[in-house]
C-alpha positions as CSV (number, residue, x, y, z in Angstrom):
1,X,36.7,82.1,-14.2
2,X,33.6,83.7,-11.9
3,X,34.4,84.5,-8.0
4,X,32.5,82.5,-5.5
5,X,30.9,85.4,-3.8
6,X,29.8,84.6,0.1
7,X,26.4,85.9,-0.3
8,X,23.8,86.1,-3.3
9,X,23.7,90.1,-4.2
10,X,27.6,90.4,-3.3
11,X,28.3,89.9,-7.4
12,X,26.9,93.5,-7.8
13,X,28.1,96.7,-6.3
14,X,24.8,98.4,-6.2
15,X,22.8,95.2,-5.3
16,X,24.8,95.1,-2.2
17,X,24.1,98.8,-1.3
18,X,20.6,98.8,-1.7
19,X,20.6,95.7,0.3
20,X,23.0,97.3,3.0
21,X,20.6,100.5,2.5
22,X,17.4,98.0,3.2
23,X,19.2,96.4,6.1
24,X,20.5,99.6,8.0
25,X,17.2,101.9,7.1
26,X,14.8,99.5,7.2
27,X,11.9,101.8,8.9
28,X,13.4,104.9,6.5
29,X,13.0,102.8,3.2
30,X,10.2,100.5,3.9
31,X,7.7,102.8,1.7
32,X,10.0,102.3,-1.2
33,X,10.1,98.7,-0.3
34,X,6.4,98.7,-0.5
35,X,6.8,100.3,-4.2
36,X,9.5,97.6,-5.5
37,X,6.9,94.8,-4.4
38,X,3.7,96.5,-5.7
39,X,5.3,97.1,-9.4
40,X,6.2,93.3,-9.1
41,X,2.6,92.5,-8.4
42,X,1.3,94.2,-11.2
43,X,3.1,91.8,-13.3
44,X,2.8,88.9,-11.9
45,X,-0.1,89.1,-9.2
46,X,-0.2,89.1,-5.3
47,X,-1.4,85.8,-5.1
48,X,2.1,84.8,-6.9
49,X,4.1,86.7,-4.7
50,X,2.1,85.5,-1.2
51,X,2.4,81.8,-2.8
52,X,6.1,82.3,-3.4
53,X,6.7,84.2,0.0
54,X,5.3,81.3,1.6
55,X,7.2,78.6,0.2
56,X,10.6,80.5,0.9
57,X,10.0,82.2,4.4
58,X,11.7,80.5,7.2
59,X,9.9,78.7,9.9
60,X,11.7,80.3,12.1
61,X,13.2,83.4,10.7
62,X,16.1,84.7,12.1
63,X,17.8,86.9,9.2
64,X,17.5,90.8,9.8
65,X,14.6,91.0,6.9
66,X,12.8,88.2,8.5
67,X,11.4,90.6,11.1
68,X,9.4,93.0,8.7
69,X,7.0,91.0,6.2
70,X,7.3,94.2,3.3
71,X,11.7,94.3,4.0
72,X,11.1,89.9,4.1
73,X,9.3,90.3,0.7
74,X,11.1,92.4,-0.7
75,X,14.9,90.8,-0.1
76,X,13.6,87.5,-1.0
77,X,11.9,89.0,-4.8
78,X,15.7,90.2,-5.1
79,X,17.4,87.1,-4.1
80,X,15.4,84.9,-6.4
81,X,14.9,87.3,-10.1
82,X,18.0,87.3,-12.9
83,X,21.2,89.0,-12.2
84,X,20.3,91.9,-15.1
85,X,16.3,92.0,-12.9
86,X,18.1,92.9,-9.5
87,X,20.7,95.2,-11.1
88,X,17.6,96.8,-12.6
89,X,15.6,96.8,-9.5
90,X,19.0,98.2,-7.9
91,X,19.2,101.2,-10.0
92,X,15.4,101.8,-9.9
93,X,15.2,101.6,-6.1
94,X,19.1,104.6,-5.9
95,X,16.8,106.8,-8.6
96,X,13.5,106.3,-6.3
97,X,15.9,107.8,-3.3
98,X,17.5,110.6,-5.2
99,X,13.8,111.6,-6.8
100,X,13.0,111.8,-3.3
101,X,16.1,114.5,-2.4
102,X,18.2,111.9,-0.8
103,X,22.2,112.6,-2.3
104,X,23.0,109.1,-2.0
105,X,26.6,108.3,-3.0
106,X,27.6,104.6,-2.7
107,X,30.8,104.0,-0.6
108,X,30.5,100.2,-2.7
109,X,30.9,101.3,-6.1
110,X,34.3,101.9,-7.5
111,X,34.7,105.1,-10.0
């Protein structure tokens, strides 16, 4: 039997990280924020991802990532792709910060 998890990326250890990461360094990690949603718009176009944005942003946001339009983006891509897309996206986004000289250890993920 599957857990009922509280929130949509708590299923995955390192989902939840680079969520926690997005929400706690938002200014820090915007440009690789900027790179997650331009890789997803050279598959499936901007106009997809503006009409999608728009039919999923709150009137009247009020979550953290509602704030920033790239962080807004960006969590709401994640929330809506397949489990094995946002454990990809996960890993791709921990690689992106190491490449960059950021030692990143996840206090989430069990050895």
């Amino acid at each position: 039997m599957n857990p009922i998890y509280k929130r949509w990326y708590d299923h995955d250890p390192l989902l939840l990280e680079v969520v926690e990461l997005l929400k706690n360094y938002q200014e820090e990690l915007k440009s690789q924020a900027e790179l997650f949603l331009i890789k997803i718009e050279e598959k499936v176009s901007k106009e997809a991802i503006e009409k999608f944005y728009e039919l999923v942003k709150p009137v009247n946001g009020n979550r953290w990532y509602d704030y920033d339009p790239i962080i807004s983006r960006t969590v709401e891509l994640l929330r809506v792709v397949p489990p094995d897309v946002q454990r990809a996206c996960a890993e791709h986004f921990i690689n992106a910060l190491k490449e960059m000289g950021v030692e990143y250890e996840s206090p989430n993920l069990k050895k």
